[in-house]
N, C-alpha and C positions, 0 to 999 in steps of 0.2 A: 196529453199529459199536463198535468196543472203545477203552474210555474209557483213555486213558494215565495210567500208576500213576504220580503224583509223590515221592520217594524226599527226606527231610528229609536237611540239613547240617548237620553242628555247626562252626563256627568257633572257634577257639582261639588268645586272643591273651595270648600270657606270654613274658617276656623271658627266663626261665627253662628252657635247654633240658630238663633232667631235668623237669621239672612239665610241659612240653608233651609229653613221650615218656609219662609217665605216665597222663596223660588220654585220649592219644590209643591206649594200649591199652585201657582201659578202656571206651572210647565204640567201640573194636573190636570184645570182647569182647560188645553185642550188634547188630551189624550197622550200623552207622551210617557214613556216610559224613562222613569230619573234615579239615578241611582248617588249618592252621598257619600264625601269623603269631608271629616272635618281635618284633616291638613294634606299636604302633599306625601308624605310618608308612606301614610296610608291606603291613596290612592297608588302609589309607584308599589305598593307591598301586594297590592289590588291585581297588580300584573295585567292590566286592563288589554282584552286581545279584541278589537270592533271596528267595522268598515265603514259600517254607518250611524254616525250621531253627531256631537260634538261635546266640547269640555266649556265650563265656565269655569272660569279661574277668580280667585280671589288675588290681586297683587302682593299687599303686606299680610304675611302671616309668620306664625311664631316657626324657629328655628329653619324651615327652609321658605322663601320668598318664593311668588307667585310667576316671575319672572326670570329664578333658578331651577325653578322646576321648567322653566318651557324650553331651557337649556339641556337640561335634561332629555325629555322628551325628544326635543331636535334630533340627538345624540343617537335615541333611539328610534329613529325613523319615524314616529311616532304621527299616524294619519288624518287625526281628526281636526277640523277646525276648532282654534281655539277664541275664545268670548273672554275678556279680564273687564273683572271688576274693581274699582277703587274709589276710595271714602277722597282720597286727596287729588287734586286737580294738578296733577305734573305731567303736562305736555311732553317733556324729555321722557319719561316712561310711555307715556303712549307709543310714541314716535318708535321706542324701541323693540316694543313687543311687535308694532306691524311689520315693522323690518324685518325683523323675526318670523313673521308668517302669520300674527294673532287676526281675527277676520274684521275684529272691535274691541273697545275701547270704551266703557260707560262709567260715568260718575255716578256712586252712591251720592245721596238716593237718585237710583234710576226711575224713568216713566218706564209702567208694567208696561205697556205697550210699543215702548223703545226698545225693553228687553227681546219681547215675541218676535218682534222684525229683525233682531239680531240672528236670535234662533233661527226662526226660517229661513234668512239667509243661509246660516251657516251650514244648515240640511240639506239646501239646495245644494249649494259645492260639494257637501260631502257625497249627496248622491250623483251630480255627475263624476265625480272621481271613481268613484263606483262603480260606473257603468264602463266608464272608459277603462278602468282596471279588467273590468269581465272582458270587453272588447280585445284586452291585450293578448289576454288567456286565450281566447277564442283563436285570435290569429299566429301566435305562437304555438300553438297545437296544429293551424295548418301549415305551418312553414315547417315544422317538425317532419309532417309527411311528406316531404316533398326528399326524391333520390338526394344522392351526393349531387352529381352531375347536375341538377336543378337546381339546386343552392347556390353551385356555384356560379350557376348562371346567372342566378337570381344577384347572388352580391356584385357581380360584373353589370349587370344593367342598370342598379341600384348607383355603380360609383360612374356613372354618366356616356358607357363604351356602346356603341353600333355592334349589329350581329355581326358586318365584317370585321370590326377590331376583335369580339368576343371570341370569335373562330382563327382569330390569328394566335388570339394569346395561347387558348384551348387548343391550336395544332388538330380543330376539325373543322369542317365543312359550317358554312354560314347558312346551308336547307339543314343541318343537324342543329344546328343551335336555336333556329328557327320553329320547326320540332320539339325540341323543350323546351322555351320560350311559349310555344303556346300551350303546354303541357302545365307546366307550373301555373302561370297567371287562369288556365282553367279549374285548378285545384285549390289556388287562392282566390277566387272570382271577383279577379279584376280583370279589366279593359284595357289598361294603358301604364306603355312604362310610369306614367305620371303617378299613378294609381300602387302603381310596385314601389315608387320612394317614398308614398306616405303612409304605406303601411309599412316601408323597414323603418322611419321614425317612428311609428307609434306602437313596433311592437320592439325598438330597440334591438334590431336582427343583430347589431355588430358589436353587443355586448362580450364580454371573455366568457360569460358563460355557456354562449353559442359552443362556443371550440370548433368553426365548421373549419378555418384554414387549415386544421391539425387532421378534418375528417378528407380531406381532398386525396385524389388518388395521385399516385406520381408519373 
């Protein structure tokens, strides 16, 4: 089966028609697919839904600010790296947008080539996030198949307990736990308790939206 190729966006938000005509040859120039917003309004009206690409941001623009909108954004969980651009050299704005999470930081006029290396940075994090997101899914789908009784095993080894403690707490046998212990980590294909704590961090097993302590038998 052939796996579908997913193809990054750059966003481009400046009130500035000439600076968006210029980026947008540029971010042409090597095959990038860029889509244009001249203010922030319009881009948040945009309802922008994407996994993979990045924003470049204009910092001063008219009615809402380059640095109110990444508030925004924030707000809304909002996944893409973001690029700010700015004509004026204020360090205290910089400082604030990377706080903020922004990946850079460039003074108009930018070198075209300072831009690009911003870019592909920013594609690169976008796609490992990406992948680490697919990774999530993947293993929350197998922790999904796993019985009652294996969950609960699974969060018992996960918070640091021996099969003898596990079988104490569970009121069974330490060959039973033993048993599904290797039952589960067969079906999550890992090896080692070590192996079972970093996939419950990395698929965030003990989130509320699990509900597994609500699904346990009494």
């Amino acid at each position: 089966m052939q796996v579908e190729k997913v193809s990054p966006t750059v966003f481009v938000v400046d009130d500035e028609e000439s600076v968006r005509h210029s980026l947008k040859w540029l971010l042409d120039s090597i095959a990038l697919d860029v889509k244009m917003y001249d203010s922030p309004q319009a881009f948040l009206d945009g309802d922008v839904s994407c996994d993979y690409g990045c924003l470049i941001l204009d910092v001063r623009m008219q009615a809402l600010s380059g640095l109110q909108l990444q508030e925004v954004l924030c707000e809304r969980a909002f996944k893409l790296p973001i690029i700010f651009l700015s004509a004026y050299g204020d360090a205290q704005m910089g400082a604030q947008a990377i706080k903020k999470g922004a990946i850079d930081f460039l003074q108009k006029p930018y070198r075209n080539q300072d831009l690009l290396d911003a870019v592909n940075a920013a594609l690169i994090q976008s796609k490992e996030a990406m992948g680490k997101q697919s990774e999530r899914h993947k293993y929350r789908s197998c922790l999904e198949s796993l019985s009652l009784r294996e969950k609960e095993i699974f969060d018992l080894v996960v918070e640091g307990n021996s099969s003898k403690e596990i079988a104490r707490i569970l009121g069974i046998s330490p060959k039973t736990v033993e048993a599904h212990r290797g039952r589960l980590m067969s079906k999550l294909g890992v090896r080692s308790s070590g192996e079972l704590i970093q996939l419950s961090m990395l698929t965030n097993s003990h989130c509320l939206e699990c509900k597994w302590a609500s699904l346990r038998p009494n």
